[in-house]
C-alpha positions in Angstrom: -15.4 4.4 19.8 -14.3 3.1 16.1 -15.1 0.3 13.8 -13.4 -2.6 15.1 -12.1 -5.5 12.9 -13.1 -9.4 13.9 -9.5 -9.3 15.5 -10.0 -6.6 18.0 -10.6 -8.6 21.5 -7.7 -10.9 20.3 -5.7 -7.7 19.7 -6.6 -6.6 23.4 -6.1 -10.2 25.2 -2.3 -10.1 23.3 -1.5 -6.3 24.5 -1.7 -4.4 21.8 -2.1 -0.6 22.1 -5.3 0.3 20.5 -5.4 3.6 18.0 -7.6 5.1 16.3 -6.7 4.7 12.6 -8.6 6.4 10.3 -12.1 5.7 12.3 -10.9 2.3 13.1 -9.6 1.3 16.8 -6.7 -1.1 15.4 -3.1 -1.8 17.4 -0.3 0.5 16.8 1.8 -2.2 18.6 2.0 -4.7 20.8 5.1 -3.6 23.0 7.6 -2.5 20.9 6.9 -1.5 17.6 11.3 -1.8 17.0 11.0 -5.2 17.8 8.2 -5.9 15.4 9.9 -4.0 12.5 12.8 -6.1 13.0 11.1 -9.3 13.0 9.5 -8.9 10.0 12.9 -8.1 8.4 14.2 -11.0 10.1 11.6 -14.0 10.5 7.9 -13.4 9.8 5.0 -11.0 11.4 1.5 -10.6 10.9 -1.0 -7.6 10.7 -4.6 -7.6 11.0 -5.8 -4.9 7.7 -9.0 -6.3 7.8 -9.7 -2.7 8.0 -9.1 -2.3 4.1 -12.2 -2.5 1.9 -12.6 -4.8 -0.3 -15.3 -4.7 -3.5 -16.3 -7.2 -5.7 -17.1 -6.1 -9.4 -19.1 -8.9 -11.7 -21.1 -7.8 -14.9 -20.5 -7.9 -18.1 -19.1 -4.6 -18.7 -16.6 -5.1 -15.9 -13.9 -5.2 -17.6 -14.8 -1.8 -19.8 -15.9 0.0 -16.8 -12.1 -0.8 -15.2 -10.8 0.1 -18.3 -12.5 3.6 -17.8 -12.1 3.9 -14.0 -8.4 2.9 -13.5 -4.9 4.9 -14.3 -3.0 1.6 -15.5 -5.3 -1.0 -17.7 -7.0 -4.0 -16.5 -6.3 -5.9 -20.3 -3.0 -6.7 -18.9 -4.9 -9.4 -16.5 -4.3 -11.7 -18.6 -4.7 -14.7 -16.2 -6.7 -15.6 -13.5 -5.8 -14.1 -9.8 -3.1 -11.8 -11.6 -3.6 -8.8 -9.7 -2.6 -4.6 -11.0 -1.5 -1.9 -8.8 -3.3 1.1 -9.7 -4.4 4.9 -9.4 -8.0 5.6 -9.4 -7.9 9.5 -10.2 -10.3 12.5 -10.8 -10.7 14.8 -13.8 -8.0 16.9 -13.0 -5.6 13.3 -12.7 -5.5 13.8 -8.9 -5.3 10.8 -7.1 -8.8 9.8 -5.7 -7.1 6.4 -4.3 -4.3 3.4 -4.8 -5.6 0.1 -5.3 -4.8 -3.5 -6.3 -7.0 -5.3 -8.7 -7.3 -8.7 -9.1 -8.5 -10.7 -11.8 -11.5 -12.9 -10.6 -12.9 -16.4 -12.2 -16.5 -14.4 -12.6 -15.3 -10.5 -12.4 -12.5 -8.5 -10.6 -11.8 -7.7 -6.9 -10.5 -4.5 -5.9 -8.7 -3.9 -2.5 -8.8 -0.4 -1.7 -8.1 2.0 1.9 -9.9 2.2 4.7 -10.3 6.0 5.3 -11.2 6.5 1.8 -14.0 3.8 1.9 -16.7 6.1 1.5 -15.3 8.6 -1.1 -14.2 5.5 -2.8 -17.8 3.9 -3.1 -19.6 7.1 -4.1 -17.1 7.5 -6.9 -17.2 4.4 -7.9 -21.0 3.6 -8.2 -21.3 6.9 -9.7 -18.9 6.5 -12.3 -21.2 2.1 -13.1 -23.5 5.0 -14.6 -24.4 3.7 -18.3 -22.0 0.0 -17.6 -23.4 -3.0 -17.0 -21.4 -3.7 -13.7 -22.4 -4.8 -10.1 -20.8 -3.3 -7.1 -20.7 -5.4 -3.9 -18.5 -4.8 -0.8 -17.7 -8.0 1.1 -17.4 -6.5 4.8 -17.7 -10.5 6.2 -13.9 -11.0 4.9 -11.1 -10.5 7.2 -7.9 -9.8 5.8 -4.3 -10.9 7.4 -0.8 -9.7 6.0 1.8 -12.6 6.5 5.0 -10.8 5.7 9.1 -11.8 6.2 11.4 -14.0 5.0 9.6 -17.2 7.0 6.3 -15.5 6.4 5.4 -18.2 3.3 6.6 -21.3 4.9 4.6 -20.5 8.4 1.8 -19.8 6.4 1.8 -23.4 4.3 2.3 -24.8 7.6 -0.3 -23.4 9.6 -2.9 -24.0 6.5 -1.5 -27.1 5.0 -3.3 -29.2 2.6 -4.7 -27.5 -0.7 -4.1 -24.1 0.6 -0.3 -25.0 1.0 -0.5 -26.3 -2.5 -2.1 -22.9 -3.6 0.5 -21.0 -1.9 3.3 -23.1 -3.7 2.4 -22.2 -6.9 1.6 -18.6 -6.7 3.9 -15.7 -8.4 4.0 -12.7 -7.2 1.7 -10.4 -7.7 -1.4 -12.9 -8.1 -3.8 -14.1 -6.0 -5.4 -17.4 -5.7 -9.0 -19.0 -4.0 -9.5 -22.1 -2.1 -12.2 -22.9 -0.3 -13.7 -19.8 0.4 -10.6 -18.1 1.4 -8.2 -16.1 -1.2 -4.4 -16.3 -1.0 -2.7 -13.6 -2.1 1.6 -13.2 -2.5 0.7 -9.5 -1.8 2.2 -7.0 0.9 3.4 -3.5 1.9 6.4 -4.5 3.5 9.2 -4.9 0.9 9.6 -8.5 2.2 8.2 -11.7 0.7 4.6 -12.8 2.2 1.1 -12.9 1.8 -2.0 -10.9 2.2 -5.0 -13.7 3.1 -8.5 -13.0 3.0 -10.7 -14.9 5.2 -14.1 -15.0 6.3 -14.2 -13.4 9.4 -15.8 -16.5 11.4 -12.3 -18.2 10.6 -10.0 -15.1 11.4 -9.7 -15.7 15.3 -8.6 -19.3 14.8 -6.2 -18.8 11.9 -4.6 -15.7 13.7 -4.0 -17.7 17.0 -2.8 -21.1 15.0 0.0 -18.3 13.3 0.9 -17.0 16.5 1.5 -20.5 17.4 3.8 -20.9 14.7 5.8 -18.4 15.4 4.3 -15.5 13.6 4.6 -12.2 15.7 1.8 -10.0 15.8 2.6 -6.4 14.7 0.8 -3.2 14.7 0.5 -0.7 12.1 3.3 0.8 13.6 6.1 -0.7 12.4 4.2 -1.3 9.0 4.6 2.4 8.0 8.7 2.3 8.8 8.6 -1.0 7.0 6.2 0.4 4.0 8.8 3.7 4.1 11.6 2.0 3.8 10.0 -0.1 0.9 9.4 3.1 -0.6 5.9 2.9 -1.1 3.3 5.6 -0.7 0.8 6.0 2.0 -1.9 8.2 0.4 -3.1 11.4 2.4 0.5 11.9 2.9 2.9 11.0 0.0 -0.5 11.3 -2.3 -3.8 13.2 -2.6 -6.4 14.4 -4.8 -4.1 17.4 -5.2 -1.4 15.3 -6.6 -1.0 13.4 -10.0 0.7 10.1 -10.0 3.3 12.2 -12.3 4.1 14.0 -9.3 3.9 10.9 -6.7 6.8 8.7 -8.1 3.7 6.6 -10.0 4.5 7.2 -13.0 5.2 3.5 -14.0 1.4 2.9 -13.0 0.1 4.9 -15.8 -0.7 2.7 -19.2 -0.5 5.2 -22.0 -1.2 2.4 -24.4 -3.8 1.8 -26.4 -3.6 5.5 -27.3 -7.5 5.5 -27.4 -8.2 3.9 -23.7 -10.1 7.4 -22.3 -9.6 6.7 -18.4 -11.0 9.6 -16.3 -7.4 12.0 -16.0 -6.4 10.6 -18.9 -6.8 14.5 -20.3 -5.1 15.9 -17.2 -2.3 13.8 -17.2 -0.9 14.2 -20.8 -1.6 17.8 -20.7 0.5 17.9 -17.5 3.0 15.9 -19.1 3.3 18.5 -22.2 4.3 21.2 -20.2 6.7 19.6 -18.2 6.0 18.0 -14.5 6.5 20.7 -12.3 7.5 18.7 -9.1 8.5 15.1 -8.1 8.5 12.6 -5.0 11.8 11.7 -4.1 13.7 9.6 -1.0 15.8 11.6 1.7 18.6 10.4 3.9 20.1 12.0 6.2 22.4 9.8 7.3 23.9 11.9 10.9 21.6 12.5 14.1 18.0 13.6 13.6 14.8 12.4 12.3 13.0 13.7 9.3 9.2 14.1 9.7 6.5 14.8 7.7 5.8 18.2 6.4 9.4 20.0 7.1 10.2 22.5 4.8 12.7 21.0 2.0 15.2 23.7 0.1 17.3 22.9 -3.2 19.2 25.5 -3.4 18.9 28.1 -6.6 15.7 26.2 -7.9 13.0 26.3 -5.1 11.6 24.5 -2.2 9.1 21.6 -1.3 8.3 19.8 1.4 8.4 16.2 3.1 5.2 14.1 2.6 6.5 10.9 5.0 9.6 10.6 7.1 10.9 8.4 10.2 13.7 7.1 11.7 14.9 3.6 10.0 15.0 0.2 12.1 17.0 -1.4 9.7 19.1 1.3 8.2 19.5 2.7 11.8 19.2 6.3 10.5 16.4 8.6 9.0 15.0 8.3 6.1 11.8 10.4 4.2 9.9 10.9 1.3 9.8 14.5 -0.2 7.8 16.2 -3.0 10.8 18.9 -4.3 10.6 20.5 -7.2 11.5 18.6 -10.6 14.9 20.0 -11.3 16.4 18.6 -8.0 19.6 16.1 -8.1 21.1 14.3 -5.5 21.2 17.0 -2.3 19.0 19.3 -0.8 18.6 20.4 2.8 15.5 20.1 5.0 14.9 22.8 8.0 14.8 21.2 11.6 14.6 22.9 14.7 15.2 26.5 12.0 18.5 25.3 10.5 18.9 23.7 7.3 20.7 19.9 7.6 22.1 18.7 4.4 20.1 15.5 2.8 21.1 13.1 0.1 18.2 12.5 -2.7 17.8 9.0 -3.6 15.2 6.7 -5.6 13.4 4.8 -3.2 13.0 2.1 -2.7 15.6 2.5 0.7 15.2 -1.3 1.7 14.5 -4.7 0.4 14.5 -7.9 1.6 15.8 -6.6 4.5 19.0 -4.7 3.0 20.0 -1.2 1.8 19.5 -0.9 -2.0 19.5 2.7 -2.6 22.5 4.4 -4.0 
């Protein structure tokens, strides 16, 4: 018996085939998890990741301790609901956990996983030592991803009044409040959509007015092909305390500027980065009968060998696809061994899909 989200008996009454998910009991799908992929591609689908923690920061060193705790620099908040993707790494620049920040009227709010909740608390409260900052999780908010190409309208139309307006006039990447709920144009998809946060005594009722709507409900099935083929990393798989963001295709997240902004790894990273990145996180394709999974032995001929970290077969691509840490000299093919023969792969930069079509070359 896990956690269960505010959702869960509406997840049972729809169908949905409960899971444990990292000590949660959450719906892989709710009949077909093809259908669902699609229709996020297509129309507009809806998760339940209420699972995800969520931490409020307020204080007046808030900003500082961010500054310290965080891979990529909080100073570029410049406005208010602007949100930062981020790494939050050790000493040795592993990667403790990824993370979105937002930038709050009276602090910051941080939206980090759900199996990592407890690693990611002790760190962090550990690390408030000698800032003035306040901690405070906020497990009364739900949290509903809204994602597809309908996903926005759907949305302004299930909420309507000022929370329509709110979603109008957000960017990407930023997140907005009204009325005690926080809109966010936010996902993990590759599609447009949102990521709402809602007091959980509301959840119920805005779930069922969405399904209503339109708006399928999907399980966290189809949102790791449809996070795969956005080409973003799952961490425990594509990324781990073991791993530097130099090594997980996260490169961009790092803010090297100011020079003298010591963020814990900080040390790691650039010495890492001086004597050359040993390995790197790639996409595979293989684009002829077979699916690529997760921790099949990858070989680039004449340099060395490394291994996939995510891989599945692609709804919308309608062959497999992967993500593969392979050692930093690889170019565009390498082989992977299924079933003790090597198949020849293409190496791409992910992403594989967005918005619904291919865009790797």
């Amino acid at each position: 018996m896990g956690n269960k989200t505010a959702l869960y008996e509406t997840h049972v009454a729809c169908g949905g085939k409960i899971v444990d998910f990292g000590g949660w009991d959450m719906p892989i799908h709710y009949g077909s998890q093809l259908e669902e992929h699609h229709v996020v591609r297509k129309a507009s689908g809806m998760f339940d990741v209420s699972h995800m923690t969520i931490v409020d920061l307020a204080g007046d060193d808030a900003k500082r301790y961010l500054r310290y705790l965080l891979a990529n620099d909080v100073d570029k908040l410049k406005e208010v609901g602007k949100a930062l993707y981020s790494a939050m790494l050790n000493e040795q620049g592993g990667v403790i956990d990824d993370l979105i920040v937002y930038n709050m009227p009276e602090g910051y709010r941080l939206v980090v996983n759900c199996g990592t909740r407890e690693k990611d608390l002790a760190w962090m409260q550990k690390q408030a030592d000698g800032f003035d900052v306040l901690l405070t999780e906020r497990p009364e908010l739900s949290m509903v991803a809204v994602q597809g190409p309908e996903a926005i309208e759907k949305a302004k139309q299930v909420l309507g009044g000022d929370k329509a307006e709110v979603i109008s006039s957000l960017k990407v990447f930023q997140g907005l409040e009204s009325d005690g709920w926080m809109l966010c144009r936010t996902g993990y998809t590759g599609e447009d959509g949102l990521e709402i946060i809602v007091p959980e005594s509301e959840v119920v009722s805005f779930w069922q007015n969405l399904q209503s709507a339109g708006v399928k409900p999907c399980g966290l099935g189809a949102r790791d092909t449809l996070r795969l083929e956005a080409g973003m990393n799952l961490y425990g798989s594509d990324m781990d305390e073991t791993v530097s963001p130099l090594q997980a295709n996260m490169a961009w997240t790092i803010a090297w500027q100011p020079d003298d902004r010591n963020f814990i790894g900080r040390a790691a990273l650039e010495t890492e980065k001086a004597e050359g990145v040993k390995s790197k996180l790639v996409g595979l394709v293989l684009e002829e009968r077979g699916v690529l999974r997760s921790h099949q032995k990858v070989v680039v001929e004449g340099i060395g060998e490394g291994e996939i970290t995510s891989g599945t077969f692609s709804p919308t691509l309608g062959y497999s696809i992967a993500m593969a840490r392979v050692p930093a000299d690889t170019s565009d093919q390498c082989a992977v061994e299924m079933r003790k023969k090597l198949q020849t792969v293409k190496v791409v930069s992910p992403p594989f899909v967005r918005n619904g079509a291919r865009v790797y070359k």
